[in-house]
C-alpha positions, -999 to +999 in steps of 0.1 A: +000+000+000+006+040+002+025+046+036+047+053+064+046+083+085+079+087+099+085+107+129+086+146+122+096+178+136+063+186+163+052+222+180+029+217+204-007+228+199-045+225+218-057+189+217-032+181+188+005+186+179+012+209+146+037+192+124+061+203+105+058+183+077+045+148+069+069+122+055+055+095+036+068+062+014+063+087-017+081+118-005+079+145+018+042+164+023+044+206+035+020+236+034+014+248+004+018+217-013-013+205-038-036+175-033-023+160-061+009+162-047-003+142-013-023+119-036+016+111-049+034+111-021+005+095+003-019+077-019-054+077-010-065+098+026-082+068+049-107+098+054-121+127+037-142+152+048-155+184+028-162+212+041-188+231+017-190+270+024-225+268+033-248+299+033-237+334+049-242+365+047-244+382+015-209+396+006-194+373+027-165+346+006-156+316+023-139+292+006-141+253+009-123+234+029-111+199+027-096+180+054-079+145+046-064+123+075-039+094+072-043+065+093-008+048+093-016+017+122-014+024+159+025+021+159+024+053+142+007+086+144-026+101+126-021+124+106-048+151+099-042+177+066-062+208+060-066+222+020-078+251+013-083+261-027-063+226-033-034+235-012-022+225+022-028+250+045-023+229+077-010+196+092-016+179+127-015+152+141-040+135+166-020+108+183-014+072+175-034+055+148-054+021+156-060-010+131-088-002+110-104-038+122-110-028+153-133+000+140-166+002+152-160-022+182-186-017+211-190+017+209-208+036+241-218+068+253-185+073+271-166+065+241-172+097+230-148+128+245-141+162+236-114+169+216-122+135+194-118+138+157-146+135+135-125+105+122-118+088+154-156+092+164-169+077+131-145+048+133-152+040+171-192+043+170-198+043+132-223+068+114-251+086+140-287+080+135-288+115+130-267+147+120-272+182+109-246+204+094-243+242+092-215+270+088-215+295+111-194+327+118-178+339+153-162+369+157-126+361+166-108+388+189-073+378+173-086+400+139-092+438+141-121+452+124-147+423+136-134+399+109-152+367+114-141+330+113-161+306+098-163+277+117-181+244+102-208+230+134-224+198+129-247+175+154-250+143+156-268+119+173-266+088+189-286+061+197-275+038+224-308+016+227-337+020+251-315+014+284-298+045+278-298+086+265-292+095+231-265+115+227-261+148+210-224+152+198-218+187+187-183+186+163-169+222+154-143+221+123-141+184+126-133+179+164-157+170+194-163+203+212-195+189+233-214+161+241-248+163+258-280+138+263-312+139+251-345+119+254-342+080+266-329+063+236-352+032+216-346-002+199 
């Protein structure tokens, strides 16, 4: 197959570790490179997830955004990569991998933790019963002149059968920001 991450120069970041670069069995990955330049050096992401601009305000441009992540076995670490207009704009990683047969393997509600990655959380539970998906914009105090940043908020839900809540993940950009439960769950 496509694939070995090799160990790379980390800075330390919330929840996840920037890297520096990402160095796979086809060459070496860094911002600004294009997705058909990953494709080569990578092969195929073990996820993709598209991130559609959405509806806003009228005047307001937001471009796409696509975010691929590399699963290279739990010996080595996930590696998540942000594109923006087909480039590489970002790449993190979000700890060690797992073996993609162990997916989906008795999933419950305190599988699920802030911080988790869209990726992880589909591959543990599997696909909610549920989910909802909308861009929104929040002011960010880093920008002068109340530039906004778009974020991407999604919710899903969970059903854990009748003995239990349903859950109501809430994933911002592709992460778990909060979990809360709903109604008594059914079979």
């Amino acid at each position: 197959m496509h694939r070995l991450a090799i160990v790379v120069l980390l800075i330390a970041g919330a929840g996840t570790a920037q890297a520096a670069g990402l160095r796979c069995d086809g060459g070496l990955v860094d911002r600004g490179d294009l997705q058909i330049e990953v494709l080569d050096a990578c092969g195929e992401p073990d996820f993709r997830d598209d991130w559609a601009a959405g509806s806003l305000p009228a005047g307001v441009v937001a471009p796409d955004v696509t975010q691929w992540t590399y699963n290279f076995g739990r010996s080595n670490l996930l590696y998540v990569l942000r594109f923006r207009n087909g480039r590489v704009i970002g790449i993190d990683n979000d700890g060690y991998g797992f073996d993609a047969d162990r997916a989906n393997a008795d999933c419950g509600p305190t599988e699920i933790v802030p911080g988790m990655t869209k990726y992880r959380l589909l591959s543990a539970c599997g696909s909610p019963a549920q989910r909802d998906s909308r861009v929104i914009l929040r002011s960010s105090r880093q920008f002068r002149y109340g530039v906004a940043e778009q974020i991407r908020r999604e919710t899903w839900i969970y059903n854990f059968g009748s003995r239990r809540l349903l859950r109501e993940v809430i994933l911002e950009n592709g992460r778990v920001v909060r979990i809360d439960t709903d109604n008594r769950g059914f079979d």
